[in-house]
PALUM-716704 format. One record per residue (C-alpha): residue in three letters; x, y, z negated. Coordinates in steps of 0.001 Angstrom, whole numbers, padded with zeros to 6 digits, always signed. Layout:
<rs>
ALAXYZ...
</rs>
This chain:
<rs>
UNK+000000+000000+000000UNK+001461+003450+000877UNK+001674+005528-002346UNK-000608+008774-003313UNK+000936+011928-003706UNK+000025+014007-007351UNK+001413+017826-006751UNK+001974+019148-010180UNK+001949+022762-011294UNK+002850+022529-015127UNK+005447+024062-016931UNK+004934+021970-020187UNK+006547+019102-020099UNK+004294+017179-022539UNK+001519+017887-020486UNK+002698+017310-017534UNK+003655+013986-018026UNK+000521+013423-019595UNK-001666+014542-016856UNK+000413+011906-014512UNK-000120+008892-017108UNK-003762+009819-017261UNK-004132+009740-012946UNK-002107+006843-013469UNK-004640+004639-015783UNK-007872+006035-014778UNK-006791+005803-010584UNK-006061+002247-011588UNK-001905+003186-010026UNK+001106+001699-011226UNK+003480+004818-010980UNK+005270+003368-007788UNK+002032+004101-006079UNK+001490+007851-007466UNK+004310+009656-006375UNK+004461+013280-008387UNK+006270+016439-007202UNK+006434+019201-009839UNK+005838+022244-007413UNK+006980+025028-010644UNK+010499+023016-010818UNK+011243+023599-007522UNK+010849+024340-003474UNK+008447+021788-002392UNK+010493+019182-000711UNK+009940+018060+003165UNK+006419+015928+002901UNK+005041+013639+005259UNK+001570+012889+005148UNK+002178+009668+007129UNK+003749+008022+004394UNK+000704+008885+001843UNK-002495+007408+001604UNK-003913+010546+000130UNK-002901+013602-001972UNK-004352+014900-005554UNK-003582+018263-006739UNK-003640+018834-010693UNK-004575+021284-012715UNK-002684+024394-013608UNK-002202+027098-015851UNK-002064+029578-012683UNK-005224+031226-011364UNK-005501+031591-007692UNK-008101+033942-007480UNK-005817+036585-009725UNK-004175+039704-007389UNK-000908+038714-005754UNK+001111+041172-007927UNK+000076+040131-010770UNK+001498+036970-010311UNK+005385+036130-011145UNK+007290+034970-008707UNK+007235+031459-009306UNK+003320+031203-008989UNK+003478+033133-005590UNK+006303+030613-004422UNK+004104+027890-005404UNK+000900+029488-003917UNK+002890+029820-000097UNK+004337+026344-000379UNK+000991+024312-001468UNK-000520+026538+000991UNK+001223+025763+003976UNK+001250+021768+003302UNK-002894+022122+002628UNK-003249+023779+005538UNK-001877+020623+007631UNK-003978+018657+005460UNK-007373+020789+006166UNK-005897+020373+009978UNK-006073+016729+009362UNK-008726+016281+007364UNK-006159+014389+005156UNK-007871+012688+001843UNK-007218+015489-000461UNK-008686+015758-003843UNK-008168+019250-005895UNK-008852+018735-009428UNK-009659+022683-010797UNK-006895+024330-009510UNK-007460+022768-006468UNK-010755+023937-006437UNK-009220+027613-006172UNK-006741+026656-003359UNK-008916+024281-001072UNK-011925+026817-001611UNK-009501+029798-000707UNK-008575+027769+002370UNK-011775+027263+003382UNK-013314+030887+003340UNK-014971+030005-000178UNK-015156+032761-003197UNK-013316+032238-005788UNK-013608+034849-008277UNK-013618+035124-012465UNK-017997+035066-012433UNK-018724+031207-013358UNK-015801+030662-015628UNK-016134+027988-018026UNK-014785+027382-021731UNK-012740+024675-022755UNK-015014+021523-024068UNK-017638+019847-022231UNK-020449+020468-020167UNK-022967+018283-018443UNK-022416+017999-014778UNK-025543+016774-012061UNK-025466+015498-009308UNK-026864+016694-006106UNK-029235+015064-003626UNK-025686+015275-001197UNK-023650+014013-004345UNK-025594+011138-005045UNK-024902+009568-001931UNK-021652+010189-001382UNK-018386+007556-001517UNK-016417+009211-004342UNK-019576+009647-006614UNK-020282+005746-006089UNK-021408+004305-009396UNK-021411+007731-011439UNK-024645+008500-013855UNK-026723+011393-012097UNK-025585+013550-015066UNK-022816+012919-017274UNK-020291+015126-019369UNK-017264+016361-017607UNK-014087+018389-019214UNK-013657+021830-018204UNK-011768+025028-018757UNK-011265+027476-016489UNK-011110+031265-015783UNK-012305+031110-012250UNK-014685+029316-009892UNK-015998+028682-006880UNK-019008+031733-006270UNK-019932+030844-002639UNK-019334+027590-001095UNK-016954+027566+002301UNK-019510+027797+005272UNK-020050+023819+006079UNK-018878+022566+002957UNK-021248+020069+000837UNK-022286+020541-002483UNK-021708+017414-004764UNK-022301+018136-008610UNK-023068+021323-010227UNK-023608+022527-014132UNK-025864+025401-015601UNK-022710+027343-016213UNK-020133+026860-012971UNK-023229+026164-009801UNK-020167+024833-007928UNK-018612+022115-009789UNK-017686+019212-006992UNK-017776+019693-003402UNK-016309+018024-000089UNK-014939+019535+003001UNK-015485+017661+006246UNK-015118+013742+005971UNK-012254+013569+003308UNK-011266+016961+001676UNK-013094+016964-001975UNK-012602+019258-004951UNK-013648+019238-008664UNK-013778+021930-011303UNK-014238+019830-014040UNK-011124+017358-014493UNK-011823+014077-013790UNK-008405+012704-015777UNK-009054+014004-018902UNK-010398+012580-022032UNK-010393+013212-025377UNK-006611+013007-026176UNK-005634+014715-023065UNK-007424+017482-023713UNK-006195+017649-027141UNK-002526+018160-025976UNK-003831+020769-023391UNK-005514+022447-026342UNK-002092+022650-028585UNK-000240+023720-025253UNK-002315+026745-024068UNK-003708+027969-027325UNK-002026+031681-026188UNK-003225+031452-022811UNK-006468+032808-023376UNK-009132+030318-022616UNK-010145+030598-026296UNK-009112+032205-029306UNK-006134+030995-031002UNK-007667+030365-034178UNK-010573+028310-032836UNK-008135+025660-031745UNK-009775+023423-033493UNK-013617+024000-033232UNK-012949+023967-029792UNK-010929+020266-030508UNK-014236+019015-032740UNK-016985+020090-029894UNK-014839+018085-027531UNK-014779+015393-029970UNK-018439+014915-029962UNK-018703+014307-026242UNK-018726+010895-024210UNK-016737+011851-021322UNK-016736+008235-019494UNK-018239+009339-016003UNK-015849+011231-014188UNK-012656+009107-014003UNK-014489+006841-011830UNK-014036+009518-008974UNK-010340+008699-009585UNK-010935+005262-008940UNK-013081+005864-005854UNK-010952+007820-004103UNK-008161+005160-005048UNK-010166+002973-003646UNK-011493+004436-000503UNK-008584+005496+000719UNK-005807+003123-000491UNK-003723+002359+003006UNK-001600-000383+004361UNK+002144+000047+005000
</rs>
């Protein structure tokens, strides 16, 4: 089986490695099928989509939607480079799945706005389904509404023209979609659970998705969540698009 490709934008290395164990266990991929490249480290190296059988993009602590100068240097490095390899991927309608950030990036490719108006808390929120999502490959098997992870600053306002809505919540209207045949992006994050989000919690207490010294109220209302549904999309799109050598 050719390997998946996880870009990473995280600059804690805790974190980081935890987001790749948990795509790891819940995609059901030993790591010498989920390659990772840590696009903050570094220039992105030479990719070739050929040898991939699809790409996920993680979660960051950058927000795409923010103005270009406000943005240090590294994020706008990272921003050009992820831009230029998603573009080939949009060309190719290459399986792609954007998990939050991604939603900013794919979405920004796409014509979509993404602006600061549906911005969610960190903790969970009950996600549904649409009539579109229901039916669809990478939803296979998922409850019509379930409890997803999120925490973000922006979202997705207005769809890309053509794109298809999947899932939505009462705060964040946009919180799946899918892009031609194989281009898909969540808000919520499908790789997190409990412990995961934990870490993230302890990590980005100062980065202003909550106050500081509700670290832990915001730790005990993700506690009392079952947040079982949306690692199965991992697993689908493992699963759907898993290809020979």
């Amino acid at each position: 089986m050719r390997p998946f490709l996880l870009l990473a934008s995280r600059d804690h290395d805790e974190v980081a490695d935890d987001e790749y164990r948990a795509f790891c266990a819940y995609a059901g991929l030993e790591p010498e099928h989920l390659h990772r490249v840590r696009a903050e480290a570094g220039p992105l190296p030479q990719i070739r989509l050929e040898d991939y059988s699809g790409v996920i993009l993680g979660g960051s602590p950058f927000t795409a939607s923010d103005p270009r100068e406000e943005k240090d240097p590294v994020q706008r490095r990272v921003e050009e480079e992820i831009g230029v390899l998603l573009r080939r991927i949009v060309e190719a309608d290459f399986p792609f799945l954007g998990a939050c950030y991604g939603v900013g990036l794919l979405g920004s490719q796409m014509g979509a706005v993404i602006d600061r108006h549906f911005g969610e808390p960190v903790g969970p929120v009950k996600v549904r389904l649409s009539a579109v999502g229901l039916r669809d490959p990478l939803c296979a098997g998922l409850e019509p509404a379930f409890h997803a992870f999120v925490g973000h600053k922006e979202a997705v306002r207005t769809l890309p023209p053509h794109a298809a809505l999947l899932a939505g919540s009462d705060t964040c209207p946009v919180q799946m979609f899918r892009f031609r045949r194989n281009l898909y992006a969540t808000q919520f994050h499908p790789e997190l659970d409990v412990a995961g989000l934990e870490r993230r919690i302890d990590a980005y207490r100062h980065s202003g998705y909550f106050p500081p010294h509700e670290a832990e109220q915001v730790k005990e209302r993700a506690r009392g969540a079952r947040v079982s549904e949306p690692q199965k999309i991992l697993a689908n799109f493992v699963s759907r698009y898993a290809a020979g050598d």
